[in-house]
N, C-alpha and C positions, 0 to 999 in steps of 0.2 A: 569672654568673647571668643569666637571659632574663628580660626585661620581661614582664607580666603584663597584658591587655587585657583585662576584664571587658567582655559583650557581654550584652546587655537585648534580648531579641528575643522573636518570637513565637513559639512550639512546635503553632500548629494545622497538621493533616495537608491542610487547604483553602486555602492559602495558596497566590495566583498563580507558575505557576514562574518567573517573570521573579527575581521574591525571591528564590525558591530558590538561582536561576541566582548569585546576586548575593553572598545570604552564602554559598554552597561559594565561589566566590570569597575573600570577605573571609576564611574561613577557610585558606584557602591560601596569601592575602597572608601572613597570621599569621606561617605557619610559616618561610615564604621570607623574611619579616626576623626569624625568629629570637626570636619573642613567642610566649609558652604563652598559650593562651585559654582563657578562663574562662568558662562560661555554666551556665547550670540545672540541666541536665544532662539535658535532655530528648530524646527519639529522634526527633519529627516534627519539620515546620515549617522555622522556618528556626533553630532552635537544634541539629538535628539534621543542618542543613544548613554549617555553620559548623564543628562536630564532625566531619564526613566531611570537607571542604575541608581542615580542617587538617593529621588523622591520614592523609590519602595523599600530602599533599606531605612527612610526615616530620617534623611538628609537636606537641607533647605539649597534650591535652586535660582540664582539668580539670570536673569536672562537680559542682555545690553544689546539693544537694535535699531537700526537707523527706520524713521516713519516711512519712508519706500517699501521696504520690504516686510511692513507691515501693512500696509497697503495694497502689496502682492499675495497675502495672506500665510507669509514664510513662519511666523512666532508661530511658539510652539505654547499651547492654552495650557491653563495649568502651573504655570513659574511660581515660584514664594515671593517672588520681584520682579519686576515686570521694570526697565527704564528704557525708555525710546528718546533716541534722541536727533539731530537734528542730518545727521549724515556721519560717513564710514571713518573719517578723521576721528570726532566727536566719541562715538564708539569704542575705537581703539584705544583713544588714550584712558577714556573707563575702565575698562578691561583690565589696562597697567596701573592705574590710580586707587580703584580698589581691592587688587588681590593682594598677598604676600607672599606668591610665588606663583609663576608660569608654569604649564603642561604644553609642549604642542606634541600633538597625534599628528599620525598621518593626514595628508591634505594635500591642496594643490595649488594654485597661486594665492587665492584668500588666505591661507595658511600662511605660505611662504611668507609670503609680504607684511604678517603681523609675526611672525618669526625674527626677518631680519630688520624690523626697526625698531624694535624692540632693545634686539640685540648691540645697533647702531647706537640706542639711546644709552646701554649699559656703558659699551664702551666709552661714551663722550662722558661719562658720570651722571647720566639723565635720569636712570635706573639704573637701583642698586637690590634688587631682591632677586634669588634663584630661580634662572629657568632653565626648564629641563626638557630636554628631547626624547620622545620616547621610540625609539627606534626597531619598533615589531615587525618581525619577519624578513632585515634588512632593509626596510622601505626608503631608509635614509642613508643607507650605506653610497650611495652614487653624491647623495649632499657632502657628507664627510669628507669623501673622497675629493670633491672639489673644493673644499675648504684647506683641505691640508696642501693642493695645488696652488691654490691663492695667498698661504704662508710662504710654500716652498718660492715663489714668482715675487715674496715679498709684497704683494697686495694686504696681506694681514701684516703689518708694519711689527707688531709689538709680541714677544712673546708669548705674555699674557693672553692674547687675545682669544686661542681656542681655551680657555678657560673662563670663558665669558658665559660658556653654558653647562651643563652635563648632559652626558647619551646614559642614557637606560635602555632595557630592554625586557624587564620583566615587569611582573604588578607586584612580585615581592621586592624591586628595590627601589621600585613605586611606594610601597607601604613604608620600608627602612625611613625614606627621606619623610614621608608625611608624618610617620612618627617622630623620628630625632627635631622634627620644624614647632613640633605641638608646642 
């Protein structure tokens, strides 16, 4: 059975193609070690970009999306899996329930927001699997940096706690970790 990558990424169609360039990439990595990817299941952006990356290197796509926004005609045709379900709660915790490890890309508040609860749940002992940040081009250097604010302010209580995630920033230590996970 193939490991499972859950990916938090952005789905707008204005997204610089450097990103683009970046998750069809990651999604190809995917496929070439042999990891089914999971994301929103959305056709633009770079969630649609991750889903192409994968499915032409010969990689299975799973797509989790709430019936609204299939309704808006946001899914992207084409998934190995297709599961809609009943609203954005619903959704996310799919997302955590069946990968073996987190990706978040670049994004913006949908991003964030499946970022830090995630993150929230880690720390409470809620999830226990690797998620990893992939920090291209600095995009999350301003997050980091308030994160280490919010330890230094004592808001991050626990040591531990920025080790609830890892920062990358290439596709080669992208591939290290999906290798060493295999």
């Amino acid at each position: 059975m193939s490991k499972r990558l859950s990916i938090y990424c952005a789905s707008s169609a204005y997204i610089d193609e450097k990103y683009k360039q970046t998750a069809h990439a990651i999604g190809r990595l995917c496929a070439e070690c042999g990891w089914t990817l999971i994301n929103g299941a959305g056709s633009e952006g770079l969630m649609g970009a991750t889903s192409d990356g994968c499915q032409q290197a010969g990689g299975k796509v799973v797509g989790i999306i709430p019936r609204f926004m299939v309704t808006r005609g946001w899914m992207r045709s084409g998934l190995d899996e297709e599961v809609i379900t009943t609203d954005m709660a619903e959704r996310k915790q799919l997302l955590r329930d069946r990968c073996d490890a987190v990706l978040v890309l670049p994004g913006g508040l949908g991003t964030m927001e499946e970022f830090f609860e995630t993150v929230t749940q880690k720390q409470l002992g809620q999830f226990n699997k690797p998620i990893i940040l992939f920090n291209q081009d600095g995009y999350f250097d301003y997050l980091e940096a308030w994160l280490e604010h919010c330890h230094h302010e004592h808001f991050l209580r626990y040591e531990g706690d920025s080790d609830l995630w890892t920062v990358i920033s290439t596709t080669k230590e992208l591939k290290e970790i999906l290798t060493s996970e295999s």
